[in-house]
Each structure stands twice: as structure tokens, then as C-alpha cells.
C-alpha positions, 0 to 999 in steps of 0.5 A: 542678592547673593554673589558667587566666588570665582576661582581665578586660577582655574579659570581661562578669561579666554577658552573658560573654566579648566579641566581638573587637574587629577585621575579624574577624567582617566578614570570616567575613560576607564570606567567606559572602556570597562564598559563597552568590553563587559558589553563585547564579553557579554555579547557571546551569549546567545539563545538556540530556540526550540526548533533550531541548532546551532554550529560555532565556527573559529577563524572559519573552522568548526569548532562546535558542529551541533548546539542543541536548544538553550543559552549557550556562550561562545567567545564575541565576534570576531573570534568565533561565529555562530550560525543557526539553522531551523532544523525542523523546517521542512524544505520542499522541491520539485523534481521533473519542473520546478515549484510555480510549475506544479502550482499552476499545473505546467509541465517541463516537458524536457526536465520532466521526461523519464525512460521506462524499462520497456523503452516508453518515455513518460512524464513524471514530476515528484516532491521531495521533503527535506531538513536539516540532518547535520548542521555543520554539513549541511552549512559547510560540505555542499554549496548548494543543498537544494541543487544536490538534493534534487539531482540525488533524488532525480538520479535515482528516480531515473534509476528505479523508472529504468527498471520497470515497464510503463504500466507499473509506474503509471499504476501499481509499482507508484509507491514502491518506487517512492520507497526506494528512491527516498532509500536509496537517495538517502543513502547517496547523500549521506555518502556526500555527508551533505548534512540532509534528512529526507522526509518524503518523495511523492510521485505528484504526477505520472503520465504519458507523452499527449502524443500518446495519451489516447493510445495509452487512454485505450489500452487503459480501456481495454485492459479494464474491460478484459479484467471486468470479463475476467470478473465475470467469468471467475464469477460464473465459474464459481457459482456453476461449480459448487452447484455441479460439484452438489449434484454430482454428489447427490447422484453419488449418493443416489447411486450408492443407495441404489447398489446397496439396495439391490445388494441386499435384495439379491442377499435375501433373494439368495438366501430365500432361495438356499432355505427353499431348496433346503426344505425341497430336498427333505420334501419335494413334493410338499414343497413343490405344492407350496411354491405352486400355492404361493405362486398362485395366491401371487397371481391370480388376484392380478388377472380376471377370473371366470369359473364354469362347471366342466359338465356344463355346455357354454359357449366360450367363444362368447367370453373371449369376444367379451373379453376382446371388447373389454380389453380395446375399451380400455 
């Protein structure tokens, strides 16, 4: 059995053994405050994702107004601050209702109701897209980003509706007016510096009062049913005018082949003529018998002929009766 030496002198028969004399327990104090400061001096390290930004604040001011994605260091709380945001993300907001409104299909009848230019009151409800353009602005010049968004897009919706009549909002000017409300009400947020980037404004919903719906409904009708006749007309106009248009231009042409036909007859008649009286004043008399001989061999072929001897005694009368007959058969 082996014994154990005890050190009465560093030993309390009361309280038990005695700290050691020495640095010794200082310096296991040093060692940790050492510790818990590299700790607070390490701690001022941090990491910017992807799809983030950063801003570092000092005493509440700014100091660092945009980090970029990485590890970066800033002095430990509480000297300096950093706020991440997700700069990337696209926020939404619905202007004329609000987000539960449009997803069950609800109307705000007051908050959704605009004023066209030729005095109409329709229902309009838009979504706008947003993110963050400038960190620093948009954590520290706006108390409320959202609430500014959707009053700067709503402003100039109000705007743009003023200036057109109902049916170009209800049918073709939709696009336009989203264009220039994201325009203008960018342009107006930027003046605020709220910090804030518009992606898009769509016009969800646009229609009329239900009071006036079937008014609107008819009016709808008729004016479809005026562009269908319209349709129709332009259709048949222009399948009867090119057919017009053809024959005209063959009776043209047919008329000019006519003129120039009987232009050339008359030509040769003319000349036919000069030759002949030529001839007739170098030999009238010859000439005179030809024209006669001519004349004859035109005719005669065209006309019954009877030859009976001038000596011979024939009743006439006889062939004229025939001929009579002949003539009332056919």
C-alpha cells in the first residue's frame, strides 16, 4: 500500500488545498480575455451572398453604402452595423386592392376606381414588381418602400388614365399606359432617391363600373358588329373594283383596235380612191367600164338571175309571181 505526501503548508484543514502562489491563475485569466477579444475581433467578418448587398453603418451613419457578394470585414458590434438585403428578389404589390383581393378575385371598388379623360369612371387594378436599386437608400431614405412604391405608380396611373378616353384603356392604349407609368414613376422615385428599381406594371384588371357593364357590354357589340360590316364592304369593294377596273380596260383596248381598224380602212379606201381617179383622168372611159365590170362581178353573184332572148315572147308577169312566192316562202 502506497502512501501519499501531503503539503501541510499549502493545505487548509478548514477550507482544503490553497490556490498557488504565482502568475499562474493570472495568466489562465489573460489567456481567456485573449480569447473572447480574438472572438469580438473575429466576429467582424461576414459573408454577402450571391443574390445580396450589403451596407455598413457607423454610430448609425453610413459608412459602406453598397458591398458587393464575398467576405468582407467590418469593425465588431457595437462599433459598426451591417445590414444585408436580397437585392435580387422581386417584391410585389397591387395597386387599386390589395394581394388577398386579387388572388380571390375581390374588387375595392373605392381604391380601384379611376377617372378617364372623357369623364368615365372605371375599375383598374395593376401589379407592379420591384427590388432593390440602392441599398443604403432604400434601408434608410424611405420608411416605408412599399407604401411609397404603390402611391408613386398609383399617382401616375391616375395620370396617364386622365388622358385618354374609356375605350382606349379598356382595349388598345393597356400597354402604352403601363410603359409610361413604370417610366415615369421610376423617374419620380429616383427624385425621392427611395433606393427602388421597377421591374414591371401590368394592368391585371380593367373594366367598367357593374352599373354600366351591359351599356359598356353593347356598345362593345355594336362597334364589333360595325367593324365586321365595315369588313365586309372593303372586302367586296375590293373584289368588284379590280374586276371593274379589268373590264374597262378591255373595252379600252377593244375601242382602240376598233378606231385603229377603221383608221386604216379609211386609209386604204382613201388611197384606193386617189389611184382610181389617177387612172380615170388619163382613161376615163376605160376606166368608167372597169368600175362598171367590177361593180357588176360584186353583185351580181348576190342576186337571182333570169336571161330570156329580147325577141322571144314570155310572159313576165309570170316570174314575178314566182319570184313573189318564192320570196314569202322564205
Amino acid at each position: 500500500m502506497s502512501t501519499i505526501p501531503l503539503d501541510l503548508e499549502n493545505v487548509d484543514l478548514e477550507t482544503g488545498p490553497r490556490r498557488p502562489k504565482g502568475g499562474g491563475w493570472r495568466l489562465a485569466q489573460r489567456r481567456v480575455w485573449v480569447a473572447l477579444v480574438a472572438l469580438w475581433v473575429a466576429s467582424g467578418l461576414y459573408l454577402v451572398g450571391p443574390d445580396q448587398q450589403a451596407v455598413e453603418t457607423l454610430a448609425g451613419r453610413v459608412v459602406v453604402p453598397r458591398v458587393m457578394p464575398g467576405l468582407h470585414y467590418a469593425l465588431p458590434w457595437p462599433i459598426e452595423s451591417v445590414t444585408k438585403l436580397k437585392v435580387r428578389q422581386l417584391q410585389r404589390l397591387v395597386v387599386g386592392g390589395d394581394l388577398p383581393d386579387s388572388v380571390l378575385g375581390r374588387t375595392q371598388p373605392l381604391r380601384s376606381q379611376f377617372l378617364t379623360g372623357d369623364q368615365n369612371l372605371i375599375h383598374l387594378r395593376a401589379v407592379v414588381q420591384y427590388s432593390v436599386g440602392t441599398p443604403a437608400d432604400y434601408l434608410f431614405r424611405t420608411e416605408n418602400p412599399a407604401q411609397l412604391v404603390g402611391a408613386t405608380v398609383e399617382t401616375e396611373m391616375t395620370r396617364r388614365v386622365a388622358r385618354r378616353g374609356v375605350d382606349a384603356v379598356l382595349t388598345t392604349e393597356r400597354i402604352a399606359i403601363q410603359d409610361e407609368v413604370r417610366t415615369a414613376a421610376q423617374k419620380l422615385l429616383n427624385d425621392y432617391c427611395a433606393g427602388v428599381l421597377l421591374s414591371t406594371v401590368n394592368i391585371e384588371s380593367a373594366a367598367p363600373p357593374p352599373e354600366a357593364a351591359d351599356a359598356f357590354r353593347d356598345v362593345a357589340s355594336a362597334r364589333a358588329d360595325t367593324s365586321r360590316i365595315v369588313s365586309q364592304a372593303q372586302g367586296y369593294a375590293n373584289d368588284l373594283i379590280p374586276r371593274a377596273r379589268g373590264a374597262a380596260r378591255q373595252l379600252l383596248e377593244e375601242a382602240g383596235g376598233y378606231r385603229q381598224r377603221k383608221i386604216d380602212e379609211a386609209t386604204g379606201d382613201a388611197s384606193r380612191f386617189i389611184q382610181v381617179a389617177a387612172e380615170y383622168g388619163r382613161a376615163a372611159g376605160v376606166t368608167r367600164r372597169r368600175l362598171y365590170l367590177e361593180a357588176m362581178e360584186e353583185v351580181l353573184p348576190r342576186i337571182r338571175k333570169l336571161v330570156v332572148d329580147p325577141a322571144a315572147n314570155l310572159d313576165l308577169t309570170i316570174i314575178r309571181k314566182g319570184d313573189a312566192s318564192a320570196g314569202a316562202k322564205r
